[in-house]
N, C-alpha and C positions, 0 to 999 in steps of 0.2 A: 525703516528710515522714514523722519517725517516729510511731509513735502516741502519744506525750509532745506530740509536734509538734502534733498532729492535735487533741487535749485542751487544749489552751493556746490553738490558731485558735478553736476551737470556744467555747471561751469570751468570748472579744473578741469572736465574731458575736454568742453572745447579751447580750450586755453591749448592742453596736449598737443590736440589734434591740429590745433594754428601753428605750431612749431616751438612752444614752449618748451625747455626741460624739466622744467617745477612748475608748481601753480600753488595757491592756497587762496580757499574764499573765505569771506566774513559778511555776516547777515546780521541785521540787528533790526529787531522789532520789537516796538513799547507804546505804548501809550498812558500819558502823563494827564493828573490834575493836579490844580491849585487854585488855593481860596485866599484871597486878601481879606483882611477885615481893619477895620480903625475904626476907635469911637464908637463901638457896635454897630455899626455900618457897614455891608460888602463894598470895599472897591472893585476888584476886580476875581473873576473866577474863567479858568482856562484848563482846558480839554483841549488833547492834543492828541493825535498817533504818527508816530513815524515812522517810514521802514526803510531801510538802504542795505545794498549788495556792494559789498567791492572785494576787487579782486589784486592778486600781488602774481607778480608771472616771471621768472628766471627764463632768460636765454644766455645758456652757459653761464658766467658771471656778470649778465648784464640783467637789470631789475626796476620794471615797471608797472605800473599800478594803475588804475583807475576804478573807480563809484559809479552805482545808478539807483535811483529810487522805480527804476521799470523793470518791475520782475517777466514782463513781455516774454520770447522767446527772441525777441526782435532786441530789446530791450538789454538782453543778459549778452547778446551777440557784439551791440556795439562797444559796451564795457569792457570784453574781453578784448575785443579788435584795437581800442583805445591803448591799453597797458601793452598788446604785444607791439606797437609800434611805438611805444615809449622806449621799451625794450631793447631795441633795433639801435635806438639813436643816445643810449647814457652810455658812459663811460662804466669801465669794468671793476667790479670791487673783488680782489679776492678773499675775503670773506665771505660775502653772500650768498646765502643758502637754506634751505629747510633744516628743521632739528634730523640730528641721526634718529631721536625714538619721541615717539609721539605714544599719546594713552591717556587716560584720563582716569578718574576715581570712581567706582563699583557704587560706593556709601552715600545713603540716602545726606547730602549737607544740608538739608532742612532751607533752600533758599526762596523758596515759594510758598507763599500760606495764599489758599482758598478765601479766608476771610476777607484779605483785603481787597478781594473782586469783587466779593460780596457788597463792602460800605457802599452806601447811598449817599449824592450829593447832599442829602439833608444832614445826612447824620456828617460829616468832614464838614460842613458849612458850621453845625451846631458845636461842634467842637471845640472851631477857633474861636467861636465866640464866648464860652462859657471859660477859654484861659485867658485870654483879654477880661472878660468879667471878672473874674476872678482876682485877675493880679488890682483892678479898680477899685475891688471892694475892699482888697488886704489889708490896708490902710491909708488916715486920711490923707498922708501928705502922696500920694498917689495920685497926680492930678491930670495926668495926660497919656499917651500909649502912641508907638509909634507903630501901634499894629501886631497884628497875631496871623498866621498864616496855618493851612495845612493841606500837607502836601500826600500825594503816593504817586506811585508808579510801578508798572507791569510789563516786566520785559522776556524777549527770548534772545538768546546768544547761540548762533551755529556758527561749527567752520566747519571746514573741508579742505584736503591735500592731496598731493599726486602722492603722498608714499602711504594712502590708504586710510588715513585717516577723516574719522563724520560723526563729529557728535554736536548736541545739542543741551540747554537746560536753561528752565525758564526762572524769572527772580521776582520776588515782589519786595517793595517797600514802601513805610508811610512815615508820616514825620508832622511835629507840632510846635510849633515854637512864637511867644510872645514878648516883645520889646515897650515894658512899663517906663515911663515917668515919673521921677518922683522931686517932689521941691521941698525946702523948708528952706526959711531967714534968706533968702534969694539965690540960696545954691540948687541950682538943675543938674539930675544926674538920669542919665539912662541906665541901663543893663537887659540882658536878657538872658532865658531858658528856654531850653528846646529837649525835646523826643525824640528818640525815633529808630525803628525794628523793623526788621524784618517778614514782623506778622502785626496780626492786629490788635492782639493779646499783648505784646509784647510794650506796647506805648503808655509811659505811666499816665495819670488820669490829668484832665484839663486844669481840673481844680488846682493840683498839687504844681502841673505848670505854671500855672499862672502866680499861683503863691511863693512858689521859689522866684519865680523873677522879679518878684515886689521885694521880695527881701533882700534880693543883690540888689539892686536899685536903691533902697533905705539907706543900707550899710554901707553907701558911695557918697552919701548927703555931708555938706561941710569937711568937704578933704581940707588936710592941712599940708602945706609946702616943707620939706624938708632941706636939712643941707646937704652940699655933697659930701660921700661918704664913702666905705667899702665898708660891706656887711654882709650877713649868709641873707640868702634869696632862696625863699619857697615857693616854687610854681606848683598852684593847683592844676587839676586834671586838663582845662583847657587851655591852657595858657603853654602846658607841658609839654600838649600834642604838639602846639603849634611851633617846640625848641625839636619836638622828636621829624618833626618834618622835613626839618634842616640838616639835620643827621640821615635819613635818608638821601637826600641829593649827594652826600657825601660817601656815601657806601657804592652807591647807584653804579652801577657793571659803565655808564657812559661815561659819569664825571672819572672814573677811574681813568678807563685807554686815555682819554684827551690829558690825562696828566690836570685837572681843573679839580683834585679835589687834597684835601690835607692827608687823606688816607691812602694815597695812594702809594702802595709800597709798604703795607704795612701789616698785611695778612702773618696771624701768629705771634703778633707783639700786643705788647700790655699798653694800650691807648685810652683807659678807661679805669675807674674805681671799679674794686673788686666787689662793691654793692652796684652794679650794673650790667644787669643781662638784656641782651634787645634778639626777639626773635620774629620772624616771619613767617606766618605761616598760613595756607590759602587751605586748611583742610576743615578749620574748625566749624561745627555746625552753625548756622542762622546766621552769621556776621557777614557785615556788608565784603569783605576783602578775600570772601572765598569763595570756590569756583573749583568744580570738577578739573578742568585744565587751564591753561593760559593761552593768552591770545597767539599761539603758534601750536595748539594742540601737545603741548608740553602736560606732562599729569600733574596735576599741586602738588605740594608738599611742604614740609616743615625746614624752613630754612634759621639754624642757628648762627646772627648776626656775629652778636657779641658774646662772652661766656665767659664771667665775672670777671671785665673787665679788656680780656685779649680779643681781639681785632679775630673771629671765626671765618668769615665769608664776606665778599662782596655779592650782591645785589644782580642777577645776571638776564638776559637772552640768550639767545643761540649765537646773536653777531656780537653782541660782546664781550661772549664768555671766548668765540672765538679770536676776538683782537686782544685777549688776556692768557690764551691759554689754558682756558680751564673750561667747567660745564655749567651748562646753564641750571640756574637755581628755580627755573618754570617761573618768572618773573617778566613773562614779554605782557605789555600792553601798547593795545592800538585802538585806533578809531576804525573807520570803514577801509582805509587806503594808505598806502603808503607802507615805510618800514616800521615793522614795532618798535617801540621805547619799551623802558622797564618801569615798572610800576608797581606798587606794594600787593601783598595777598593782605594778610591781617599783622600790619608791623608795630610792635608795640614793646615797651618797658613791660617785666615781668616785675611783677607786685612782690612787695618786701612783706615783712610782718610786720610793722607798726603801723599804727593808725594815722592820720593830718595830725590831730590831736596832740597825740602823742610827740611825735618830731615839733608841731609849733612850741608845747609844754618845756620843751627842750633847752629852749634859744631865748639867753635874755634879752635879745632885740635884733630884730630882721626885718626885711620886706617880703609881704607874702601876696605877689601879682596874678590878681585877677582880669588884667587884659592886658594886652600889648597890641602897640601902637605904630606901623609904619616898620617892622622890621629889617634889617640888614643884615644878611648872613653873607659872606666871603667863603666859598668850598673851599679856595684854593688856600688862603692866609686860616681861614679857621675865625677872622674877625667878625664879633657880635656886635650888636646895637639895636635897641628899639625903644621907642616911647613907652611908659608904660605906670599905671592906676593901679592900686590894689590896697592893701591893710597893713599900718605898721604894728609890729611884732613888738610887744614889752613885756618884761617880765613873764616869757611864756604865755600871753593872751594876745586874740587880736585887741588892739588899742584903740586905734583913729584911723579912717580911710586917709590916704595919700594920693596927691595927682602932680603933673603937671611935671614928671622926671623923664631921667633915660637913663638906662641899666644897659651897661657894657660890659664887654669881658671878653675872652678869645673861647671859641668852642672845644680847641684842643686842652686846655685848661678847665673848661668846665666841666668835662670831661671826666679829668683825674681827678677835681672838688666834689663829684658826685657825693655825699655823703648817706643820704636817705633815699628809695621808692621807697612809699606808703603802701598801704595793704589794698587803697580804694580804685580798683583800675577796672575802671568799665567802657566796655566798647559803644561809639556811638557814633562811630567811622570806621573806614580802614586802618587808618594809624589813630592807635589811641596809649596814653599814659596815664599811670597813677601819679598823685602827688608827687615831686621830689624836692628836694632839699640841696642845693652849692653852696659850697662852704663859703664861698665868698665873690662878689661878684662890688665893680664900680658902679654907685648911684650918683646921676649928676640934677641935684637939686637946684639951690637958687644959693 
């Protein structure tokens, strides 16, 4: 047991021994950097470490919490004295409670590379600036940057419970990402791209950063206004993540009990195009959304959402598989204190066989959105809306960039319109998607 290990048992005994009937701790410890740069210039660069204990404590069905950054002896004593007499004084849930089985995964998940201990502020300083350089030099009308940054971070994740459960496992991650200007005939357009793994091998190169973000940037220059219209709508990969995000709060074990989401009620029914499978799963190797266990000592596992098209599983904890009646999907996240929420392991659209390509080749005219703007999603009605820029679709090519619209629809209907995932689905989050394709969706142009 490490001594994080040893700190976090240690505290669940006294937790016990203060008259607790449960206890579980949580420890977190990391230390972060970050580099600014603009105009080949550092602005800013920031070294940080954190450490925080907190503790969650049951008396019978009454449940209180409190944090400390004083790993002391003194320190762990008032934290716990803290939550037992929150304890004392909240009202009774009866749900609240520890999982029935706690465990965790044997399998090396590859979440810590040595390498990234290893980088040198020179070398993360030199990097931001050679994809800032880079995207400058791509081309001429490249004429300003709102900055390149690069980041990592090293952390360790323990808990501990009174039903014998202690384990621990450390993470690393780095990230690079560059936001070009680009002008011509007095149209300004920004965009950007970004990196970012697990390890340090894993980060594609500055150069290639930089040059992909000058190129979304280019291909934004002189948008043309459209009218309003209904047409099919191709979300690329980041635009995608950011519809699959909305779909999670919708699955999510909370929005379900409160009756707040349009799924609810709907386990075993066909809610989806049979070209959409959405699975979760916190086991796979290096990816930012896995983890031996979850934040309640739950073991990961592979949770099938969707499966082509019918409604598989909601999204769970332990408290709100219990206000559902069912088991937790090892889906609890938390910060130091408090009760867990739920929160993704690696939630993502599983990839089709055809390419962007292929599916744009398709479509004699579409929008295919490269960013959204100000989003609105409705769990409860399933109602969509968001600003949004990207490339209009003719004769199977991209055409002309487009700005200055909003793209509506209901999500329960986008849903059933799913026509295409693309083959291109790479993770570079927790929730990640490939390309896809709505057969039809509202644009409100001019």
């Amino acid at each position: 047991m490490t001594d994080l290990e040893q700190i976090a048992a240690g505290a669940v005994k006294r937790a016990l021994a203060g008259g607790a009937t449960d206890a579980e701790c949580t420890i977190a410890d990391g230390a972060e950097f970050d580099v600014s740069i603009r105009m080949r210039e550092i602005e800013t660069i920031k070294e940080a470490g954190s450490r925080g204990a907190g503790i969650r404590v049951l008396a019978g069905k009454r449940a209180g919490s409190s944090y400390t950054s004083d790993f002391s002896e003194e320190g762990i004593a008032k934290m716990v004295a803290a939550a037992l007499e929150l304890a004392r004084i909240t009202n009774e849930d009866p749900h609240a409670g520890l999982p029935e089985e706690c465990g965790e995964l044997s399998a090396d998940l590859k979440l810590y590379d040595d390498a990234v201990a290893a980088l040198t502020t020179d070398w993360k300083i030199a990097r931001a600036l050679e994809a800032e350089a880079s995207a400058l030099n791509a081309d001429p009308r490249v004429i300003n940057s709102k900055g390149a940054s690069f980041q990592s971070h090293l952390g360790t994740r323990v808990f501990a419970n009174s039903r014998g459960f202690a384990g621990s496992y450390r993470t690393s991650s780095c990230g690079l990402a560059v936001q070009p200007v680009a002008s011509q005939n007095g149209s300004t357009e920004r965009d950007y791209w970004y990196t970012s793994s697990r390890t340090a091998a894993g980060l594609e190169s500055a150069e290639a950063v930089g040059r992909k973000a000058a190129e979304r940037a280019i291909r934004r220059l002189n948008p043309r206004k459209i009218a309003t219209q209904k047409a099919p709508i191709v979300f690329e990969p980041r635009t995608a993540r950011a519809l699959l995000g909305e779909l999670f709060d919708a699955v999510s074990g909370s929005s379900i009990y409160r009756h707040a989401s349009f799924l609810t009620g709907k386990l075993g029914e066909k809610i989806a195009s049979e070209r959409l499978t959405v699975i979760d799963d916190a086991t796979l190797p290096g990816l930012f959304g896995s983890s031996p266990f979850d934040d309640e000592g739950v073991a990961a596992r592979r949770t099938v959402v969707i499966e082509r098209g019918v409604l598989k599983n909601y999204l769970l904890n332990t408290y709100t598989a219990r206000k559902l009646s069912l088991k937790t999907t090892g889906n609890a996240s938390r910060g130091l204190s408090g009760n867990a929420g739920v929160g993704p392991g690696n939630f993502y659209i599983e990839a089709g066989a055809r390419t962007p390509e292929q599916i744009i080749a398709g479509l004699p005219s579409g929008l295919y959105v490269t960013e959204l703007i100000g989003s609105t999603a409705n769990t409860v009605t399933g109602d969509y809306s968001s600003g949004a820029a990207g490339l209009w679709i003719e004769n199977g090519e991209l055409a002309y960039p487009v700005s200055e619209i909003t793209i509506g629809g209901n999500l329960k209907q986008m849903l059933l319109d799913l026509e295409q995932a693309a083959s291109d689905l790479e993770f570079r989050g927790s929730i990640a998607a490939p390309t896809i394709l709505i057969r039809e969706m509202t644009i409100s142009g001019h």
